[in-house]
C-alpha positions in Angstrom: -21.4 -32.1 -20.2 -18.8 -29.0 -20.7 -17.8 -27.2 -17.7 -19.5 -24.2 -19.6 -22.7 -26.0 -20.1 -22.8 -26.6 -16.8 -22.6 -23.3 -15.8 -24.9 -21.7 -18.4 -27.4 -24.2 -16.7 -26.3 -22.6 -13.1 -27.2 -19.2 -14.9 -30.5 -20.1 -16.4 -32.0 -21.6 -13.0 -30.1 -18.1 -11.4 -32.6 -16.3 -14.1 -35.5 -18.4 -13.4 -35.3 -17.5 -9.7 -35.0 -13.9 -10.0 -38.0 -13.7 -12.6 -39.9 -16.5 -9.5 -39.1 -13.1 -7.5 -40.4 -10.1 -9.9 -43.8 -12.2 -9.6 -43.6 -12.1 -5.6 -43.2 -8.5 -5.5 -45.6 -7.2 -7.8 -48.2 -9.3 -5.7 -46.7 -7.4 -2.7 -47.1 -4.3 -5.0 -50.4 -4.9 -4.9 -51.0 -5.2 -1.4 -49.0 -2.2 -0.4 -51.9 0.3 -1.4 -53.5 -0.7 1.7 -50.1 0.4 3.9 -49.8 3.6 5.5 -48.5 6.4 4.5 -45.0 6.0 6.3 -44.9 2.4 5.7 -45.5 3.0 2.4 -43.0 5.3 1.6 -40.7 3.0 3.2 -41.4 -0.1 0.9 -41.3 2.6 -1.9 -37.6 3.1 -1.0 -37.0 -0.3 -0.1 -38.6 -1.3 -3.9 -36.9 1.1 -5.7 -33.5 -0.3 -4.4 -34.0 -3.6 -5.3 -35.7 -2.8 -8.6 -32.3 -1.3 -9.2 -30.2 -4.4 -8.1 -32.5 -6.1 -10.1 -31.8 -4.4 -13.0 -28.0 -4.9 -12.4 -28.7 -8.2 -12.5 -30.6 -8.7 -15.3 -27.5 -6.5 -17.3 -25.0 -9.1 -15.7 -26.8 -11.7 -17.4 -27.0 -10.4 -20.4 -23.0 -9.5 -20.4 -22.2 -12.9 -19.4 -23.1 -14.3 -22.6 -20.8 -12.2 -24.5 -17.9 -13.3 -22.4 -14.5 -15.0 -23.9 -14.0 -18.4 -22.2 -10.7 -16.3 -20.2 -13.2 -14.1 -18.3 -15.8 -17.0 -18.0 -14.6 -18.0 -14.6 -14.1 -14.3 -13.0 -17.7 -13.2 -14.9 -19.5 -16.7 -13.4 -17.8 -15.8 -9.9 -19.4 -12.4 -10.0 -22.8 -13.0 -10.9 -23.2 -16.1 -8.5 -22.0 -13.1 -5.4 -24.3 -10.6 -7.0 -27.3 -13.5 -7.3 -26.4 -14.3 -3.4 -26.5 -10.5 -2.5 -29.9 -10.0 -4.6 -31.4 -13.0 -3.0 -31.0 -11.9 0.9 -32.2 -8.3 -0.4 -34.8 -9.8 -1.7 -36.1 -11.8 1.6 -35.2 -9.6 3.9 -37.9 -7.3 1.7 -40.4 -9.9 1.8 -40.1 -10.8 5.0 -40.4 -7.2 6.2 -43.7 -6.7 3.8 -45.3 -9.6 4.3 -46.1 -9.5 8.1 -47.7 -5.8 7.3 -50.0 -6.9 4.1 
């Protein structure tokens, strides 16, 4: 298997992880009409952020394909940090919003 293969796998299970959290959230999404007002306003903000980083995300992926194999290195390097960065957002949120649902 290519070294690029390999790391188009590494990308697609990255994907797959990050569309295993969407689903999380929007069952926490649910549950947060129940919160209070402040609390809710809080996991509003706290939602909104990583909506965004999610987004970035999802726009790293989608530029990684286009890359030449000369920026395939610095572009898989990137994306792996920003994946590590999304995924401690991510359960520090959860673990934040799950004790209150």
């Amino acid at each position: 298997m290519s070294a690029k293969k390999k790391d188009e796998e590494i990308i697609e299970e990255s994907q797959k992880t990050l569309e295993g959290y969407r689903a999380e959230i929007e069952a926490l999404k649910e549950k947060a009409s129940h919160y209070s007002t402040e609390v809710k306003a809080e996991f509003d903000k706290r939602l909104d952020e990583l909506e965004k980083m999610y987004g970035e995300m999802q726009e790293r992926y989608a530029a990684f394909k286009d890359k030449t194999e000369a920026k395939w290195d610095e572009t898989k390097a990137f994306v792996i940090l920003t994946n590590k960065a999304l995924a401690h957002s991510y359960h520090y949120f959860l673990s934040h919003y799950k004790k209150k649902g």
